[in-house]
N, C-alpha and C positions, 0 to 999 in steps of 0.2 A: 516708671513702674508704679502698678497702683497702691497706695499704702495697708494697710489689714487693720481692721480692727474686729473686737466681736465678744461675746459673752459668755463664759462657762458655766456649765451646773447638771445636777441630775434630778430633775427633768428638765426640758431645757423648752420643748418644742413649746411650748403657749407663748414665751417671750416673744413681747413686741414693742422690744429693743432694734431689731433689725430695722423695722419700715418706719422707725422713729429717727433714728440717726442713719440711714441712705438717704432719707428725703432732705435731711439737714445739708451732705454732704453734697447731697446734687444742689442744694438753693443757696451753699456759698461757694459752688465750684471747686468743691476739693474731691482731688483723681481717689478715689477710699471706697474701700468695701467695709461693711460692718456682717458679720458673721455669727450665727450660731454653734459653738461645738459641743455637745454632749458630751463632758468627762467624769467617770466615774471615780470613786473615793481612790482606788489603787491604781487609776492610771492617773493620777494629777499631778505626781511628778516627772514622770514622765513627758505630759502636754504642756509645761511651764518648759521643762528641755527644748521642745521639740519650736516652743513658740520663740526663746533663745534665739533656737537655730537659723528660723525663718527670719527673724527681725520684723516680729509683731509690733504696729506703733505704740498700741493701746488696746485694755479687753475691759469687761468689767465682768464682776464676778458674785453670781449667786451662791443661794444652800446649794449640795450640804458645805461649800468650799470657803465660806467667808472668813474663818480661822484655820483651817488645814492648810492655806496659801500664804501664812505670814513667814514659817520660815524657808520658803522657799524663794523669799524676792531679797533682792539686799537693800534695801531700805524703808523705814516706813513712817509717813507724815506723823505727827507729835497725836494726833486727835485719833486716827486710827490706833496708832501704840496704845493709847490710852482705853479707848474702847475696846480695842484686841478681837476687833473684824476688820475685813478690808473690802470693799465694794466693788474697787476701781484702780487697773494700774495702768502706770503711766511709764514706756521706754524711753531713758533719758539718758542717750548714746550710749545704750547696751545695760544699763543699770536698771531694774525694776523698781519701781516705788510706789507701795499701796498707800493708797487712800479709803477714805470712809465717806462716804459723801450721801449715805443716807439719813442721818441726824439734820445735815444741813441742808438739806431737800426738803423734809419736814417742815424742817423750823421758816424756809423761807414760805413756804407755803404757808402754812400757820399764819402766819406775821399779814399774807394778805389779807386775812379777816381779821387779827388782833395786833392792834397798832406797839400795842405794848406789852408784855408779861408780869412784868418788876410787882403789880400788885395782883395779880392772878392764883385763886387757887387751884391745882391741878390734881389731876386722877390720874396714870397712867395704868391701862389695862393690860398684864401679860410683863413676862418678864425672859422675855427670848431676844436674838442678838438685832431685830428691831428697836425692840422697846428698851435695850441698852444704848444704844445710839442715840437714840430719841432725846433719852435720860440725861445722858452728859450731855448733851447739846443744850437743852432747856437749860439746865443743871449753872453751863456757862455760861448763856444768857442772863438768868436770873429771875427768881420767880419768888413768891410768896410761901409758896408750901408744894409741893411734889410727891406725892403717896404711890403706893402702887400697891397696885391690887393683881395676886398670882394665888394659883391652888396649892403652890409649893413656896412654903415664905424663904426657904434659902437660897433661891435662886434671886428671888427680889432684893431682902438683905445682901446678896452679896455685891451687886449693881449697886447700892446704894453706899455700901463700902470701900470698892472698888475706884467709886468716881474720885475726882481730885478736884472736881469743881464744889464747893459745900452749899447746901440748900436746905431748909427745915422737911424734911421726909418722916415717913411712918412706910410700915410694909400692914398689908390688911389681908384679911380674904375676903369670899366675895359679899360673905353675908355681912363683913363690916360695913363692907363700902356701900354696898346696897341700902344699909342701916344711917348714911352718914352724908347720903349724895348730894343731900342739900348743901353741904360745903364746899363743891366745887363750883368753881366758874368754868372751867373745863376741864372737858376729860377723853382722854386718847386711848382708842381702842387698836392693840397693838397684836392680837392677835390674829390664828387662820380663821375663827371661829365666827359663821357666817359666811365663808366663802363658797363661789360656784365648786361644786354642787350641791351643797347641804346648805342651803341658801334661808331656812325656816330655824336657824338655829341662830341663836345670839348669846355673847359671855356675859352678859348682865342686863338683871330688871332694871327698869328708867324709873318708875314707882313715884322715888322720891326725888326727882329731879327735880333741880333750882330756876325757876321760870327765868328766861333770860339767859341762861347760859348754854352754852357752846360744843358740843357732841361731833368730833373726829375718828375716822375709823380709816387704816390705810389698807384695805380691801376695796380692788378696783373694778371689781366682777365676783359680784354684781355691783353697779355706779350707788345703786342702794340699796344697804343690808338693811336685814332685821332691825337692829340696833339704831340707825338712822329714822327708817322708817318710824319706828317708835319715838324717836327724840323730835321729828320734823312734827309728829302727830301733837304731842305737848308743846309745840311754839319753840323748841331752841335751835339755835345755827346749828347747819351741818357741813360736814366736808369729807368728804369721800376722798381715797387714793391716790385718782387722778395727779392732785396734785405734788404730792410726796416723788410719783412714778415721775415727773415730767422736770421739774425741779433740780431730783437729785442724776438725771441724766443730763441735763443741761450744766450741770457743774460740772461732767465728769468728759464733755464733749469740752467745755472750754479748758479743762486742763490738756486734753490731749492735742486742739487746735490753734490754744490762745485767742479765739471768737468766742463772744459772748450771742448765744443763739436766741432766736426769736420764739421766745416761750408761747406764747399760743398759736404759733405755728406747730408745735410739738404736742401742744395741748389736743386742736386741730386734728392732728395725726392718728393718737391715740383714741381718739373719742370716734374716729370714723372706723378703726379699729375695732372696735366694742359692737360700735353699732349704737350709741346714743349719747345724753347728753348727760353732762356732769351737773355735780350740786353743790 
């Protein structure tokens, strides 16, 4: 019987999760479907029931459901509890178990252009349940300095409260950070802002950007925002989405297969998906 897998959220339709892990599924021979289901806020317990019922192997899980889905699984890996989203679960002879596997999608991506963190200083932009993941994950790797910059400093504060991993932080807004940018080595742009369709909008001036450093935004459409655009224009590295999307789905397929998948076959995938090429 062929196994199920497949992705929840409201919107759902642009995910392309589906032709990302079938194409996996077909290139290591495993009998799987990966699916989209559209579930809305008052039917989500009901679709965890019904997914129960069926004996779903594995789903993964967008907004608005990354925390409305914690109590409805009975258990949840230490790193997700911690961050208190879940990405990613995993049926483990009938038992549910979230996982967060977007922090470490990130960070492995990351890590292919910066060998090391330990003396890096960072910017993180936005303070939504991305750029919370993001946070702890650096947070546990370990970094020099970590700030983050939101229009609402209690949402940032509380991230930086919340974590349990300790790192020198500040919360800013934007006009500090803009005021201060020469102090990062890198900075993570974690917000919508810039995405298809409002593609001429960006959450921050590059002004005073530090020659030589490093400019990430995990908006994957368009492959280059605003934000990019402008940092690639001043001489700094950039990284687009891409890799965050491909990453933290390749974690989330070798938990549910125990195969470790051929990342730029997935890269590959995604990018003919689009329709171009990555940066």
């Amino acid at each position: 019987m062929k196994k199920l897998f497949g992705v929840i959220g409201d919107p759902i339709s642009h995910s392309m999760s589906p032709a990302m892990h079938n194409d996996l599924f077909k290139a290591y021979s495993i009998d799987a479907h990966y699916q989209l289901f559209h579930i809305t806020k008052e039917n989500l317990p009901d679709a965890i029931k019904g997914f129960r019922a069926i004996g779903i192997e594995g789903f993964n899980v967008t907004v608005p459901h990354k925390e409305a889905i914690i109590p409805l699984l009975d258990e949840l890996d230490p790193l997700a509890e911690s961050i208190g989203a879940v990405n990613t679960v995993v049926n483990q002879d009938g038992r549910l178990k979230g996982y967060n596997t977007d922090g470490s999608g990130y960070l492995k991506g990351l890590l292919n252009h910066k060998h090391s963190l330990n003396d890096k200083k960072m910017l993180i932009v936005g303070a939504g349940g991305a750029a919370r993941a993001i946070y702890f994950t650096i947070a546990k790797e370990g970094t020099e300095l970590l700030d983050i910059c939101n229009r609402t400093p209690r949402r940032a504060e509380q991230i930086i409260n919340d974590c349990p991993f300790r790192v020198p932080a500040r919360v800013l807004n934007r006009q500090e950070a803009e005021g201060n940018l020469e102090t990062y080595d890198i900075i993570v742009q974690t917000t919508s802002i810039g995405m298809h369709p409002e593609t001429d909008q960006s959450p921050l001036s590059l002004h005073k950007l530090k020659p030589g450093s490093f400019v990430s935004d995990i908006i994957y459409n368009p492959l280059e925002t605003k934000l990019l655009k402008e940092a690639h224009s001043k001489g700094a590295g950039i990284q687009n989405g891409i890799d965050m999307f491909v990453y933290q789905g390749a974690l989330a397929f070798e938990k549910w297969t125990g195969i470790v998948p051929d990342i730029e076959r997935m890269r590959h995938k995604v990018l003919n998906q689009l329709g171009g090429l990555s940066c």
